[in-house]
RODREN-353398 format. One line per 3 residues: number of its first residue (from 1); for each residue z negated, y, x of N, C-alpha, C. Coordinates in nm, 3 decimals, padded with zeros to 5 digits. Example, Ala and Ser with C-alpha at 12.3 -4.5 7.8 and 13.67 -1.06 7.14 Angstrom:
BEGIN
1	-00.780/-00.569/01.319/-00.780/-00.450/01.230/-00.780/-00.330/01.320  -00.708/-00.225/01.285/-00.714/-00.106/01.367/-00.787/00.003/01.290
END
This chain:
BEGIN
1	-18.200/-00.834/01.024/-18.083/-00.914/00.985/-18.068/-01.036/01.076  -18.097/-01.018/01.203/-18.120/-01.141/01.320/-18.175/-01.261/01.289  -18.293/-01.250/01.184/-18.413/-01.325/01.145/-18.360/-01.375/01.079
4	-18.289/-01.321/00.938/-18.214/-01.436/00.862/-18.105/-01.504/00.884  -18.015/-01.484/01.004/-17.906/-01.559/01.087/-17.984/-01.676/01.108  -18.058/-01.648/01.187/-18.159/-01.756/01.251/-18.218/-01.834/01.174
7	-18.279/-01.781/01.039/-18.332/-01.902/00.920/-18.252/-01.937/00.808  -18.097/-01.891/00.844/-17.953/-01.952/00.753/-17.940/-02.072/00.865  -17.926/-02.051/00.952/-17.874/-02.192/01.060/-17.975/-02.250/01.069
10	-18.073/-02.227/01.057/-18.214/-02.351/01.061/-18.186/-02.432/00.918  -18.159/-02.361/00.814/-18.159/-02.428/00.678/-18.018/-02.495/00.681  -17.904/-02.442/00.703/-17.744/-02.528/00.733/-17.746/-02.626/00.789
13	-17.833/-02.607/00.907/-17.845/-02.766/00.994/-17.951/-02.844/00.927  -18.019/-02.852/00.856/-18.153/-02.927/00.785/-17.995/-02.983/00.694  -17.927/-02.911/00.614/-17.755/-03.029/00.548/-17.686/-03.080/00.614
16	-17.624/-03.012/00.719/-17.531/-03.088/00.795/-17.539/-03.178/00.907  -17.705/-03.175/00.930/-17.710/-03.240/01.054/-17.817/-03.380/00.975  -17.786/-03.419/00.946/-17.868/-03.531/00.810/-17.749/-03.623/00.733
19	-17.798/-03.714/00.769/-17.676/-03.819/00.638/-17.734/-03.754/00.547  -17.853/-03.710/00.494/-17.794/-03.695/00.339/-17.733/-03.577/00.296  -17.723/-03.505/00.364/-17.588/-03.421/00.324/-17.451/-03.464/00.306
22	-17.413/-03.572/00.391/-17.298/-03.586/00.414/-17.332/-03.712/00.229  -17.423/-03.806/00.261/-17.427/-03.860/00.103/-17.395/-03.778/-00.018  -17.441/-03.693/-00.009/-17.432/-03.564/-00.166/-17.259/-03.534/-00.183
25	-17.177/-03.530/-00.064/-17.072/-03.488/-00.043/-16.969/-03.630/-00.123  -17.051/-03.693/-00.025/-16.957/-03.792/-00.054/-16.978/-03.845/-00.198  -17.086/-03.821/-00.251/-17.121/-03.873/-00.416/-17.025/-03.779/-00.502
28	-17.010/-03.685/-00.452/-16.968/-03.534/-00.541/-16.820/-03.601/-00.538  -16.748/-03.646/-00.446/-16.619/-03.623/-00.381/-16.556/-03.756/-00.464  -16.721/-03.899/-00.512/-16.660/-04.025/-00.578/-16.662/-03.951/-00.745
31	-16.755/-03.854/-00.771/-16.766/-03.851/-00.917/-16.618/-03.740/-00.951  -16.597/-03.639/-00.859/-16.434/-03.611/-00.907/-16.314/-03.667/-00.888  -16.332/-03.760/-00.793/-16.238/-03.891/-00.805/-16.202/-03.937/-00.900
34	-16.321/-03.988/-00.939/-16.321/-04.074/-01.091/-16.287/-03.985/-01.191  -16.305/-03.854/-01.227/-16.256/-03.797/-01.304/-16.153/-03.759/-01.317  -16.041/-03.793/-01.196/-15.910/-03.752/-01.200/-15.865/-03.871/-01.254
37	-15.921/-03.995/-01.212/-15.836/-04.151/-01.229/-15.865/-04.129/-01.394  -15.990/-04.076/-01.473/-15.990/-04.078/-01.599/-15.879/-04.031/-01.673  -15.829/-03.862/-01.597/-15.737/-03.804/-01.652/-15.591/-03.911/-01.689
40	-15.590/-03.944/-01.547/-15.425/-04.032/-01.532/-15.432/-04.128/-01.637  -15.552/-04.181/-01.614/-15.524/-04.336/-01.734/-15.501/-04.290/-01.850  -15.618/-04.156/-01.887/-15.588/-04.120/-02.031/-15.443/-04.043/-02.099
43	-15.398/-03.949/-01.996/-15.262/-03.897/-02.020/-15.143/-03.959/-01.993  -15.135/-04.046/-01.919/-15.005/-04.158/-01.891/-14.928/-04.044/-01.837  -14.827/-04.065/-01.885/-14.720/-03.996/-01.861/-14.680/-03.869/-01.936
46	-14.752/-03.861/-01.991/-14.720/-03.745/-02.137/-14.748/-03.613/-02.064  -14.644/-03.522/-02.119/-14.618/-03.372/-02.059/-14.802/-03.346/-02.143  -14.820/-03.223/-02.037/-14.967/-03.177/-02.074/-14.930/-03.007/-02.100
49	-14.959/-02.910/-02.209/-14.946/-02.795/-02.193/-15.057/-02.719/-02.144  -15.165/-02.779/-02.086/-15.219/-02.667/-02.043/-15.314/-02.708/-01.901  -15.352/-02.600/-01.836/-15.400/-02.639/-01.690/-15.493/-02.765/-01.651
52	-15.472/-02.767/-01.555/-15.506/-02.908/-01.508/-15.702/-02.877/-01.517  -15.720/-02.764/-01.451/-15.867/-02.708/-01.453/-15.920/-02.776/-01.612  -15.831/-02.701/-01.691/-15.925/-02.694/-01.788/-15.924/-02.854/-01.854
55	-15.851/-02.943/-01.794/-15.904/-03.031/-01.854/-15.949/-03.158/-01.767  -15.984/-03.093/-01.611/-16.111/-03.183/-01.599/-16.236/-03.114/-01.620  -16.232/-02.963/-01.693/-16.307/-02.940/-01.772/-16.394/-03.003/-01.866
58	-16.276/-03.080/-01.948/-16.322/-03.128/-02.082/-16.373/-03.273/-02.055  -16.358/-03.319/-01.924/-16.451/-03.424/-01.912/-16.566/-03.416/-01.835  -16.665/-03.510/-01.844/-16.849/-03.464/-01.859/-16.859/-03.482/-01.704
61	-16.788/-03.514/-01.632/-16.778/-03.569/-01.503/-16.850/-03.430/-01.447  -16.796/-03.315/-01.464/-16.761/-03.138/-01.421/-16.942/-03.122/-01.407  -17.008/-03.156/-01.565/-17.130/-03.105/-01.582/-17.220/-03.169/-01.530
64	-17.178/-03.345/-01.534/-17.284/-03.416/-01.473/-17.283/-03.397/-01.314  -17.199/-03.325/-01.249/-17.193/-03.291/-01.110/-17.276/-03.130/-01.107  -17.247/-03.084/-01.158/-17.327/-02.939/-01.175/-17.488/-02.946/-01.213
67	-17.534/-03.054/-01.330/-17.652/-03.088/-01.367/-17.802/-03.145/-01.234  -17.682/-03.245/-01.184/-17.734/-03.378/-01.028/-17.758/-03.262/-00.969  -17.657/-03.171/-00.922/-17.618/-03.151/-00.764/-17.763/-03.054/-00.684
70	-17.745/-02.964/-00.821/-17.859/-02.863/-00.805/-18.004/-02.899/-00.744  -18.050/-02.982/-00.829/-18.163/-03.060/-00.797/-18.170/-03.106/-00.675  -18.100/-03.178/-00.643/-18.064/-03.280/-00.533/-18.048/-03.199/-00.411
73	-17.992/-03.112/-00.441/-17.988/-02.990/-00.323/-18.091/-02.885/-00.290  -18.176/-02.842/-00.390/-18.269/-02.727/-00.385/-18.426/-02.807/-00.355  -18.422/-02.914/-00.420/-18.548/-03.055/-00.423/-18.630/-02.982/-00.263
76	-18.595/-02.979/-00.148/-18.633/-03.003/-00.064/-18.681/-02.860/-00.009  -18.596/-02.758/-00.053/-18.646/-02.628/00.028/-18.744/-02.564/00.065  -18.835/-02.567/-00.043/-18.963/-02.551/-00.022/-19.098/-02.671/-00.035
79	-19.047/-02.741/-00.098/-19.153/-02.834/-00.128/-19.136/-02.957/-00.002  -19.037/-02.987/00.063/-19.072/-03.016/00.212/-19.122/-02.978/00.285  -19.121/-02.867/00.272/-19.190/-02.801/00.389/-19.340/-02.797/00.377
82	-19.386/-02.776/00.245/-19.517/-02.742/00.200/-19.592/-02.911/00.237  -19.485/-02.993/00.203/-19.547/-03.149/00.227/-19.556/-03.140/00.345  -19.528/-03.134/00.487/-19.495/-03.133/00.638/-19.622/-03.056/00.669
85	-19.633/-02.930/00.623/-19.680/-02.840/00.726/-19.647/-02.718/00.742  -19.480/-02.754/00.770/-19.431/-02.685/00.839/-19.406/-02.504/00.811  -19.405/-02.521/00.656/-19.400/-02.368/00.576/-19.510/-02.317/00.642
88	-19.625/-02.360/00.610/-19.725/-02.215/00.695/-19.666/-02.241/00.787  -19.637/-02.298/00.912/-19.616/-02.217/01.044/-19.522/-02.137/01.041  -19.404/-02.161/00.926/-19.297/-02.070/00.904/-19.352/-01.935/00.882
91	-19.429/-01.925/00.817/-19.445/-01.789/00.743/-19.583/-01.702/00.852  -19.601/-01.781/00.920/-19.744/-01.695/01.009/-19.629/-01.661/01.125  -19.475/-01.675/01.135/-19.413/-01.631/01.189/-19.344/-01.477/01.158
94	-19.344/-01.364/01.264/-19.290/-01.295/01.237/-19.138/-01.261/01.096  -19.161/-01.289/00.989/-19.011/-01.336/00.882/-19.100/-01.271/00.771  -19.017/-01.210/00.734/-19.074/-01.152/00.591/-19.032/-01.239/00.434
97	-19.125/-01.272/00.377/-19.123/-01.336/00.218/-18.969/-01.335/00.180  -18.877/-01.233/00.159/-18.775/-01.200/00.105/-18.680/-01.259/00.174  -18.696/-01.238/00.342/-18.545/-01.283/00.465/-18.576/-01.461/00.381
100	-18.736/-01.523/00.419/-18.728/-01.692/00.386/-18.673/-01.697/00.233  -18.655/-01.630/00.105/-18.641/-01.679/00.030/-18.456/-01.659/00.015  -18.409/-01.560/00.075/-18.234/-01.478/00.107/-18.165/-01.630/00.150
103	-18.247/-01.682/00.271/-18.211/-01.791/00.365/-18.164/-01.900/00.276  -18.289/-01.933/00.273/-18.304/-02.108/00.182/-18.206/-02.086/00.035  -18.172/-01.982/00.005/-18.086/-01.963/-00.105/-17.917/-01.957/-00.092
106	-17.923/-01.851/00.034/-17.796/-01.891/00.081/-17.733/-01.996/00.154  -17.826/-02.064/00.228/-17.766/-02.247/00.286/-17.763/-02.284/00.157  -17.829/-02.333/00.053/-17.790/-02.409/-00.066/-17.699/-02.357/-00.098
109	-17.625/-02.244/-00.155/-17.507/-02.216/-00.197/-17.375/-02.253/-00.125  -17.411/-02.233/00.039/-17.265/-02.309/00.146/-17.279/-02.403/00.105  -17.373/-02.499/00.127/-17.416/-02.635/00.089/-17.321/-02.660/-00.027
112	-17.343/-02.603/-00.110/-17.316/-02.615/-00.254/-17.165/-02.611/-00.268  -17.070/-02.505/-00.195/-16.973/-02.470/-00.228/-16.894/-02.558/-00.127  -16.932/-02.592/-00.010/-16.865/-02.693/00.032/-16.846/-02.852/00.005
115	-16.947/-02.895/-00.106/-16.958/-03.035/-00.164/-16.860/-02.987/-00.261  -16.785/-02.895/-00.297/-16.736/-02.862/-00.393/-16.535/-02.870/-00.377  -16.560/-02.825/-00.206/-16.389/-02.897/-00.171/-16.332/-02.988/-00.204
118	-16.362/-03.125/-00.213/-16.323/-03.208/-00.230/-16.208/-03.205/-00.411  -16.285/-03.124/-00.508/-16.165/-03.116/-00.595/-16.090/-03.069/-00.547  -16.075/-02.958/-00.438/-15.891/-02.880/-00.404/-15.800/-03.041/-00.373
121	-15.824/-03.115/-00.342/-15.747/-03.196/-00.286/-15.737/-03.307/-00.394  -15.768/-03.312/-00.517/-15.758/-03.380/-00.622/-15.668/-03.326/-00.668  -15.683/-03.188/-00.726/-15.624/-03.070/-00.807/-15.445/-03.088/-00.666
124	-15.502/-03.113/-00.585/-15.375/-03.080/-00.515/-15.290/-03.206/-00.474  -15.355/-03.348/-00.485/-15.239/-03.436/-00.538/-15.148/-03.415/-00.666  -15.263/-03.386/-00.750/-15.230/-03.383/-00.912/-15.070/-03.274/-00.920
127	-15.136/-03.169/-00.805/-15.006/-03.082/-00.802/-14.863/-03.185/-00.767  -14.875/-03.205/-00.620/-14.817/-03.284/-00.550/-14.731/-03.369/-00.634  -14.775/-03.463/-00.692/-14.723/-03.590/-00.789/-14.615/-03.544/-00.895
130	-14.711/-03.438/-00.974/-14.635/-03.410/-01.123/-14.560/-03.305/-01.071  -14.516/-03.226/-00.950/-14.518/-03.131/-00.901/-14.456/-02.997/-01.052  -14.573/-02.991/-01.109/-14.572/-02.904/-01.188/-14.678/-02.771/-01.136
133	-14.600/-02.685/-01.041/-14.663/-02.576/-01.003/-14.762/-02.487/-01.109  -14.728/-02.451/-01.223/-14.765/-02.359/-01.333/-14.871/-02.408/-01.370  -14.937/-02.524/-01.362/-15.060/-02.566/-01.452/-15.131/-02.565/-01.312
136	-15.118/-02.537/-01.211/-15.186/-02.498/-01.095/-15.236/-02.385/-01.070  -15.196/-02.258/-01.140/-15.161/-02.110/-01.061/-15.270/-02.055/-01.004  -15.261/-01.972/-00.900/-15.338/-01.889/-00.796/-15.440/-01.836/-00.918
139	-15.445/-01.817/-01.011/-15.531/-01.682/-01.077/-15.620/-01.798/-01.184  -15.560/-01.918/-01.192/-15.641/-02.049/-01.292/-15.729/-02.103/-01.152  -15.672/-02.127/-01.068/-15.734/-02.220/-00.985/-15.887/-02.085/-00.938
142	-15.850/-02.016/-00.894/-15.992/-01.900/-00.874/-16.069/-01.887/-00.963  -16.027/-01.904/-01.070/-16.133/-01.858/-01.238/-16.201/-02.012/-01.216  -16.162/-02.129/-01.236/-16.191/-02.207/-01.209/-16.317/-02.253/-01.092
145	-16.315/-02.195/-01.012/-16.380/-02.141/-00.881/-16.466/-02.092/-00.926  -16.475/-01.960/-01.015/-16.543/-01.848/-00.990/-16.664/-01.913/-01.085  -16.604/-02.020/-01.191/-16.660/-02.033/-01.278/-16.799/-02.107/-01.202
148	-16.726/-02.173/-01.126/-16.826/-02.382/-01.075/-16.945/-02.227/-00.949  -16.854/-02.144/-00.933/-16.969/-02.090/-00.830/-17.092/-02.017/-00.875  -17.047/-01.962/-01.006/-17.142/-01.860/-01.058/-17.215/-01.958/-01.138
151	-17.225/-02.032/-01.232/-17.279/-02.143/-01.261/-17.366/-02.227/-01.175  -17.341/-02.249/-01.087/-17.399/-02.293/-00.952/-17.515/-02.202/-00.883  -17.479/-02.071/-00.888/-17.542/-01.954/-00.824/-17.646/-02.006/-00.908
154	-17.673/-01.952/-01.081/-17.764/-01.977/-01.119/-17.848/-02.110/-01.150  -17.774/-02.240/-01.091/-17.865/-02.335/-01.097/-17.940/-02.342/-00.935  -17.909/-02.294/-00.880/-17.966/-02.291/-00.710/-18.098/-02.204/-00.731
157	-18.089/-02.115/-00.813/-18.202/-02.003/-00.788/-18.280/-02.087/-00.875  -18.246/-02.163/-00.979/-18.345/-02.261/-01.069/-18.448/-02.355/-00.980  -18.365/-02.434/-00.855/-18.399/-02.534/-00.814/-18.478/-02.437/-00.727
160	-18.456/-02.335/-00.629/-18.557/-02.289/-00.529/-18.678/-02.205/-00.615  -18.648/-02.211/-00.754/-18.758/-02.154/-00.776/-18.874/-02.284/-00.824  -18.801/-02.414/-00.863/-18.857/-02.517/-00.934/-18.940/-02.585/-00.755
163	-18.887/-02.548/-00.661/-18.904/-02.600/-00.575/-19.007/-02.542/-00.477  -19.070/-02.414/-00.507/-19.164/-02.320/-00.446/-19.290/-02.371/-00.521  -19.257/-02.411/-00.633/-19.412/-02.471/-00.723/-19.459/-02.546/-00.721
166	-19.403/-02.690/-00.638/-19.495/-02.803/-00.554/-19.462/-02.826/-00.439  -19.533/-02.963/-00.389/-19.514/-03.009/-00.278/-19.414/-03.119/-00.251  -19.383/-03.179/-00.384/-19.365/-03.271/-00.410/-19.185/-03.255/-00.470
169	-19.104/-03.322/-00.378/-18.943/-03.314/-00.366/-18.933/-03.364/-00.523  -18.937/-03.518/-00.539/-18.933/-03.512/-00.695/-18.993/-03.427/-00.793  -19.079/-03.334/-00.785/-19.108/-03.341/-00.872/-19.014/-03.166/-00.916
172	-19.001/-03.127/-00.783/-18.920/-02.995/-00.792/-18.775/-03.051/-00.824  -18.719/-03.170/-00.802/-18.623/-03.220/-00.852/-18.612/-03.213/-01.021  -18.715/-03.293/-01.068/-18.757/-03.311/-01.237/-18.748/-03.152/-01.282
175	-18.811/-03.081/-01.265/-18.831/-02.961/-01.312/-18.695/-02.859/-01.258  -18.623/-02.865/-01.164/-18.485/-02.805/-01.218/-18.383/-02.890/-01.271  -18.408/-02.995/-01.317/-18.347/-03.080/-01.403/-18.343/-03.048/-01.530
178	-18.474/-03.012/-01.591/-18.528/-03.018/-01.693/-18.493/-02.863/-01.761  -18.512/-02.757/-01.652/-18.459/-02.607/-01.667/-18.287/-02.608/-01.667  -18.240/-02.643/-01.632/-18.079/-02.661/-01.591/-18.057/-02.741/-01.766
181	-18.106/-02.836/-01.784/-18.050/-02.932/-01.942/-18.084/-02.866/-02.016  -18.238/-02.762/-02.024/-18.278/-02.662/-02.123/-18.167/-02.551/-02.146  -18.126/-02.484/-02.049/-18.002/-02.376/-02.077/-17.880/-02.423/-02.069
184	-17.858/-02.542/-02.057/-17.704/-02.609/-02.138/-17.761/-02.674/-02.260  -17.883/-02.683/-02.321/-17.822/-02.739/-02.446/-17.889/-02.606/-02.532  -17.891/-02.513/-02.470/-17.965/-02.400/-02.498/-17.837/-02.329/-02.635
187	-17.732/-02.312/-02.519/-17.590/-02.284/-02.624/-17.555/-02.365/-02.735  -17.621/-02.469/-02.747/-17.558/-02.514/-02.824/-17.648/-02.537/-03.003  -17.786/-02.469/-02.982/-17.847/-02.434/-03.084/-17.724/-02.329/-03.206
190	-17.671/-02.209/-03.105/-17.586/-02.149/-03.197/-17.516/-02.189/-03.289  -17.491/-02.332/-03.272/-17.404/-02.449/-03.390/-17.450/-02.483/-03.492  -17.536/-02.477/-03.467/-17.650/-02.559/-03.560/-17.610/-02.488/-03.735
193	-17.607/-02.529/-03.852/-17.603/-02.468/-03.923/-17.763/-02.418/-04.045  -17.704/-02.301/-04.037/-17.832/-02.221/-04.102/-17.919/-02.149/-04.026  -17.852/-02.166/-03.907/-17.918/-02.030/-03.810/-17.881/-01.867/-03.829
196	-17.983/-01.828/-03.832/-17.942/-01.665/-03.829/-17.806/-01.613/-03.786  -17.731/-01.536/-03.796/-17.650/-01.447/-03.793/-17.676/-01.411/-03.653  -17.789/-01.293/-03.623/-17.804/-01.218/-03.508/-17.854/-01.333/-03.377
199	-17.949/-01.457/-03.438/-17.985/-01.562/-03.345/-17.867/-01.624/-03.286  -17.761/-01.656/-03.357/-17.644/-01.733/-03.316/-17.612/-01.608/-03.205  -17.598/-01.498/-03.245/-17.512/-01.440/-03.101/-17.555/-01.374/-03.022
202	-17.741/-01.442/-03.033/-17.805/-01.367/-02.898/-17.771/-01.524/-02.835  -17.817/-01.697/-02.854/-17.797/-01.757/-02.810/-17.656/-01.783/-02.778  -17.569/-01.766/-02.878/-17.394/-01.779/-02.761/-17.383/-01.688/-02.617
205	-17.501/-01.607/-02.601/-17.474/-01.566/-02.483/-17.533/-01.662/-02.348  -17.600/-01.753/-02.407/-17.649/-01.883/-02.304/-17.536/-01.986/-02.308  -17.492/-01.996/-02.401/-17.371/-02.092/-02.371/-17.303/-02.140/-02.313
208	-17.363/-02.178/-02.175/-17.291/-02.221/-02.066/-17.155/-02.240/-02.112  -17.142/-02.371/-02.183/-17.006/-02.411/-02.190/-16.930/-02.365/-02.228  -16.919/-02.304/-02.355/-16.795/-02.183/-02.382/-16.761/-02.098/-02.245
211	-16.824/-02.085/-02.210/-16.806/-01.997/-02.064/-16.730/-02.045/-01.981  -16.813/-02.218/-01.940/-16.723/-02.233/-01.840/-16.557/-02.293/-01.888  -16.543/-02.289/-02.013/-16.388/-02.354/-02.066/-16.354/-02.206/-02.032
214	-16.365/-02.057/-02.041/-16.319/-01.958/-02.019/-16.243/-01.995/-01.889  -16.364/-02.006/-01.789/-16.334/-02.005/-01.610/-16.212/-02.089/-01.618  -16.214/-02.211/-01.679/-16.119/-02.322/-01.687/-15.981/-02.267/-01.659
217	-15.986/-02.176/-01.793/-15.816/-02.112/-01.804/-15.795/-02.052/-01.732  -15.886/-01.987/-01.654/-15.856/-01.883/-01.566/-15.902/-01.735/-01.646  -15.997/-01.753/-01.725/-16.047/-01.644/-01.780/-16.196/-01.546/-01.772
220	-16.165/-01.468/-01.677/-16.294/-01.400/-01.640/-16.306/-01.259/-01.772  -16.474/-01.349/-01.779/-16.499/-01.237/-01.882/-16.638/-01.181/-01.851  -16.644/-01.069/-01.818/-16.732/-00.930/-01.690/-16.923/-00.959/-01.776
223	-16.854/-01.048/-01.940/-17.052/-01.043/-01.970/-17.105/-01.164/-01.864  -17.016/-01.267/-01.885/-17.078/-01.388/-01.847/-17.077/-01.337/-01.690  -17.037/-01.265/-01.627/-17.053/-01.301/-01.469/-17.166/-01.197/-01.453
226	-17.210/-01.095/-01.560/-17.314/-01.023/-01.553/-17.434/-01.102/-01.592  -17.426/-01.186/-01.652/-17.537/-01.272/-01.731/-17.568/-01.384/-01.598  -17.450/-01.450/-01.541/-17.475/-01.537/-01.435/-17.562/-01.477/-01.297
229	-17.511/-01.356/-01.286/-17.593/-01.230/-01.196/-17.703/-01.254/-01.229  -17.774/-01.160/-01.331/-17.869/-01.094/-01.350/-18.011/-01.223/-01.396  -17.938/-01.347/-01.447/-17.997/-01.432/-01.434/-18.038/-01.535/-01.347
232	-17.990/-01.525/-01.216/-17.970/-01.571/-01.079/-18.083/-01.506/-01.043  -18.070/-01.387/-01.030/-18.155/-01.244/-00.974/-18.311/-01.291/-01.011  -18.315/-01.303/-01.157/-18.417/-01.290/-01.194/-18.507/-01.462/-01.136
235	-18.446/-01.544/-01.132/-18.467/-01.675/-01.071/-18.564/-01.647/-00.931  -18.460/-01.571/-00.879/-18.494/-01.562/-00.716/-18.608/-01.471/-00.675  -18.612/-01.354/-00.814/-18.727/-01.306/-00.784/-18.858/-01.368/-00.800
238	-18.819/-01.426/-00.903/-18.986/-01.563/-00.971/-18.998/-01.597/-00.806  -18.913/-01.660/-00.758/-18.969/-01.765/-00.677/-19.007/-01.660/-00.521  -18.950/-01.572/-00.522/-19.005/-01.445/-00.404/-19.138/-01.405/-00.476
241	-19.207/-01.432/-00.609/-19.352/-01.364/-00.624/-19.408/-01.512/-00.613  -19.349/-01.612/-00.611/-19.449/-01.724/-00.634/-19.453/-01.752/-00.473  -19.333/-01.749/-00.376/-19.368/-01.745/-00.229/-19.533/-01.633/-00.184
244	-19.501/-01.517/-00.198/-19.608/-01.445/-00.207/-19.715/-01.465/-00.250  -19.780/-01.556/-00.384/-19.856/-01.578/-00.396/-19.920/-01.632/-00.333  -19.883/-01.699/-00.168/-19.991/-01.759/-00.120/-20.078/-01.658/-00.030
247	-20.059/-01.542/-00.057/-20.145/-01.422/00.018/-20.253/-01.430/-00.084  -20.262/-01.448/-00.193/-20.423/-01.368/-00.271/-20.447/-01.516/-00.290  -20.432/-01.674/-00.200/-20.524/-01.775/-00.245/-20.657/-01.726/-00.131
END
């Protein structure tokens, strides 16, 4: 357990001790900005009935921050290292396959969840101003949360797995780009008309977005956080057999 303390703070400080961490933050922190100034201009003054979550939900600001961030964040984990050097010396070090892949998964997620503060303090002028407590509440604002985290969970395990398969930062960038836009527009085949019956409601279970308008309201529903699981899981294992694979080159 020592070993992965030690290769969580090696990977935390590779974000925090780097402008470009603090860049990602600060990009994250201008694109929900702007999505609040969208809200104001567009609602004026007009009473709103329903939570504030769910409707910077409904603007693209939410996804195009969830789509970027991943990439931009996971890009480097392994495929820097593989460019440097530095991974083999990592791994001819006493650390087992599983502690390096636990590590580099859990700094991206702090990583992740702390570029992610910056809405409390949007959400919490918005309170402030209209001081309409109720479109705030303790149990919306967490679903809300639970939603951007579990969503997140599974685009992180995308990027460290997109990111174990070259050397090359862009190109592990492109390719959890490309996996991340595949399972959001994945849900939205179910629309389509003249699709099967049973096809529509094996694909509504990819549906990101119905999902995350759930989180919005504050609505946790036990498939999607099993589906966000078990599909995370399965991410992280790809990329723990593709780490391994460099034993039988």
């Amino acid at each position: 357990m020592r070993i992965f303390w030690v290769l969580l703070r090696r990977e935390l400080a590779s974000f925090f001790f780097s402008l470009t961490g603090y860049v990602i933050i600060a990009a994250v922190a201008l694109l929900t900005g702007l999505s609040f100034v969208v809200l104001t201009l567009t609602l004026g003054s007009d009473p709103v009935t329903v939570p504030v979550t769910e409707m910077f939900y409904g603007t693209y600001f939410l996804w195009l921050i969830l789509l970027l961030l991943s990439p931009v964040i996971t890009m480097r984990l392994f495929a820097l290292e593989k460019a440097t050097g530095t991974f083999e010396t990592l791994m001819t070090t006493p650390v087992g396959d599983l502690q390096v892949v636990a590590a580099k998964y859990a700094a991206a997620m702090v990583f992740y969840s702390v570029a992610w503060l910056p809405l409390l303090g949007c959400l919490g002028i918005v309170r402030y101003f209209t001081q309409q407590n109720a479109a705030l509440d303790a149990p919306t604002l967490a679903g809300m949360y639970l939603g951007i985290l579990l969503v997140g969970s599974l685009f992180m395990s995308l990027g460290c797995f997109a990111s174990s398969l070259t050397r090359s930062q862009m190109a592990a960038a492109m390719i959890s780009f490309v996996l991340g836009m595949s399972l959001f527009a994945l849900g939205f085949l179910a629309k389509i008309p003249g699709t099967a019956a049973w096809t529509s409601q094996l694909i509504a279970y990819f549906n990101l977005f119905d999902q995350m308008h759930d989180f919005a309201r504050g609505v946790v529903d036990t498939r999607a956080v099993i589906f966000y699981a078990t599909t995370t899981l399965v991410f992280l294992f790809l990329t723990l057999r593709v780490v391994e694979s460099r034993r039988w080159k």
